[in-house]
C-alpha positions as CSV (number, residue, x, y, z in Angstrom):
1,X,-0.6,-50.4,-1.4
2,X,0.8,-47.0,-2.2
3,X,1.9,-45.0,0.7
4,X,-0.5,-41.4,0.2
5,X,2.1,-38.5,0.6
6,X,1.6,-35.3,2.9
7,X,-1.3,-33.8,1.9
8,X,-1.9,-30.1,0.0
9,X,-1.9,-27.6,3.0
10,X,1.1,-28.9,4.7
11,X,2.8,-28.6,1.6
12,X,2.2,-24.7,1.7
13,X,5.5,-22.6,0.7
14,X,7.5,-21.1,3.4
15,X,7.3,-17.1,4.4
16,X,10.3,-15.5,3.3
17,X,12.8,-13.9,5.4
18,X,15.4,-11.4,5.1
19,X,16.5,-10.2,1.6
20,X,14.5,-13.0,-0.1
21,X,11.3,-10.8,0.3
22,X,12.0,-8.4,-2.1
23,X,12.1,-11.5,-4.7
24,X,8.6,-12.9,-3.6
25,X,5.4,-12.5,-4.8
26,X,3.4,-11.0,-3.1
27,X,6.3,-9.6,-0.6
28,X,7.8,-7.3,-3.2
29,X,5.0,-4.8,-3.6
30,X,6.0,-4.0,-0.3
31,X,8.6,-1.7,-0.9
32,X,7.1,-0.1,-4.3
33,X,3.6,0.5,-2.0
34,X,5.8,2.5,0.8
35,X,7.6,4.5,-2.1
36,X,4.2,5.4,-3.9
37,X,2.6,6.0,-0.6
38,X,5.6,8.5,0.6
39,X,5.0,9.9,-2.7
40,X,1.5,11.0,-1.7
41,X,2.3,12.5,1.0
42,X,5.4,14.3,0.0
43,X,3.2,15.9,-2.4
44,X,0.8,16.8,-0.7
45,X,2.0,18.0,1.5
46,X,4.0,20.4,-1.2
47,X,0.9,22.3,-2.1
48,X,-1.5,24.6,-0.8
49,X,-3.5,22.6,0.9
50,X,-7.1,24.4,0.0
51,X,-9.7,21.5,1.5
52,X,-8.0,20.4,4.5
53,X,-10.8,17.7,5.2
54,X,-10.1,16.3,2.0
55,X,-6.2,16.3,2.2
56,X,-5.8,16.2,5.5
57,X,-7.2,12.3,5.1
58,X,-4.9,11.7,2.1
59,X,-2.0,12.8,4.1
60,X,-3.5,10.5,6.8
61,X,-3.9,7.3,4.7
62,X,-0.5,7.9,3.5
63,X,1.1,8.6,6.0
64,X,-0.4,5.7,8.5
65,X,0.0,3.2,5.6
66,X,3.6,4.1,5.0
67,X,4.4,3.2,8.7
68,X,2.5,0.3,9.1
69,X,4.0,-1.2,5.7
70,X,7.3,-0.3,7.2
71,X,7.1,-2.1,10.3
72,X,5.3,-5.0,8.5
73,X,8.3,-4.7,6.5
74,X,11.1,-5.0,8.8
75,X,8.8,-7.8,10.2
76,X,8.8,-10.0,7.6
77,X,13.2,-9.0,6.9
78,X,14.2,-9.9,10.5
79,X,11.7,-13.3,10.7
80,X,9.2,-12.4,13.2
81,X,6.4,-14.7,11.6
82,X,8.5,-17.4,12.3
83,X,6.5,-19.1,9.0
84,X,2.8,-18.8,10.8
85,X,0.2,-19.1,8.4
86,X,-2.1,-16.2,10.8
87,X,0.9,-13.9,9.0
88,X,-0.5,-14.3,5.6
89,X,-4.1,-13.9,7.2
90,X,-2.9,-10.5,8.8
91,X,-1.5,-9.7,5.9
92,X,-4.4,-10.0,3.5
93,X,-6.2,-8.4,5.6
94,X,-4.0,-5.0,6.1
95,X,-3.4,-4.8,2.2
96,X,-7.2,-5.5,1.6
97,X,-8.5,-2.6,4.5
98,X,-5.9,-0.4,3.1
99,X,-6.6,-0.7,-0.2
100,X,-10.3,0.6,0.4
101,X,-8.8,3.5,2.6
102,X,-6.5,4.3,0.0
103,X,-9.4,4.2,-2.9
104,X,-11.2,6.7,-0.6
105,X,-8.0,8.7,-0.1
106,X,-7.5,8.9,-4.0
107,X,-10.7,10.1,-5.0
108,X,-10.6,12.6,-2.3
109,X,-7.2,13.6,-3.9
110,X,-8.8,13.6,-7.5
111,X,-11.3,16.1,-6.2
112,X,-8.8,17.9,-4.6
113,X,-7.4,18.1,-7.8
114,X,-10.3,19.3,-9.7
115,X,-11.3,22.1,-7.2
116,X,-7.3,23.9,-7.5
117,X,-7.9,24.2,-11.2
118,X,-9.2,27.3,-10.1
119,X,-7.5,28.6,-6.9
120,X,-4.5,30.6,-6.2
121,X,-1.1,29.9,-7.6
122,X,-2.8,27.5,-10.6
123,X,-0.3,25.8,-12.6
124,X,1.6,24.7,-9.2
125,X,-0.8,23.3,-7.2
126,X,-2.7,21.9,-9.8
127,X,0.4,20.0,-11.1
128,X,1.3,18.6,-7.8
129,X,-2.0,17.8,-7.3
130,X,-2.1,15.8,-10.1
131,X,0.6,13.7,-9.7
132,X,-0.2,12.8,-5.6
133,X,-3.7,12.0,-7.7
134,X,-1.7,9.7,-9.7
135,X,0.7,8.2,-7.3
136,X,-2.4,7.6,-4.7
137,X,-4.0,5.6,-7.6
138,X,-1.0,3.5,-8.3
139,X,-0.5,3.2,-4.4
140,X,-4.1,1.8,-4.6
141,X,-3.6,-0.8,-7.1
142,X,-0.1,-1.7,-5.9
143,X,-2.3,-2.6,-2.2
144,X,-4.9,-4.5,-3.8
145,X,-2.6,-6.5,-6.5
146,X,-0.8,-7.6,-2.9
147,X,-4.0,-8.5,-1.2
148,X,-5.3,-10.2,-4.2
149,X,-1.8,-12.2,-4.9
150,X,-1.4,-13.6,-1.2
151,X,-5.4,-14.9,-1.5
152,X,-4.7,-16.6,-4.6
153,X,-1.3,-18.2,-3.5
């Protein structure tokens, strides 16, 4: 009788650690998600800021999301998941939550973006505006392709 092997889930592929996480997917939207996100912020912070509700949340989401990814980050680079399998839960979970806050924070921006068409200092603002619009939408899908690509691995 053939011996069955080890079965499908204790099989799983290993976390990666130090500088092999920027060659694993889903690991290496990391660093592209902090660089968007910083981005955001950066420019929004660089205009006028006219609805401070409304930007004040992007800067926020931004801001918050850029830290967190940091530390999660420099987590996953110095071994601290110690190849736990709760990791990957947490970490679909933050990507997937942020990826909501982040599609809130870019519509707010893309309002915000809409609304200094016509305010002081026009072509400035609006531009900047414009591009933390476009940077908070890549941000969004760079959050959700990670939360997606560790649920399907």
């Amino acid at each position: 009788m053939a011996s069955v092997g080890p079965s499908a889930a204790s099989t799983q592929p290993a976390l990666p650690s130090g500088p092999a996480v920027f060659k694993t997917i889903p690991y290496a939207f990391i660093l592209p998600e902090i660089l968007c996100g910083t981005w955001v912020w950066i420019l929004v912070a660089a205009t006028s800021v006219s609805l401070p509700l409304l930007q004040g949340w992007v800067m926020y989401v931004s801001l918050t999301s850029c830290l967190i990814s940091l530390l999660l980050l420099l987590s996953y680079l110095l071994g601290f998941h110690r190849n736990s399998e709760n990791w990957k839960v947490l970490d679909s979970l933050y990507h997937g939550i942020t990826a909501i806050l982040y599609m809130s924070a870019a519509v707010l921006q893309a309002n915000a973006t809409i609304n200094s068409e016509f305010g002081a200092n026009v072509p400035l603002n609006y531009q900047l505006n414009s591009a933390a619009s476009f940077f908070a939408f890549l941000t969004t899908f760079l959050y959700i392709l990670h939360a997606f690509s560790i649920y399907y691995q």
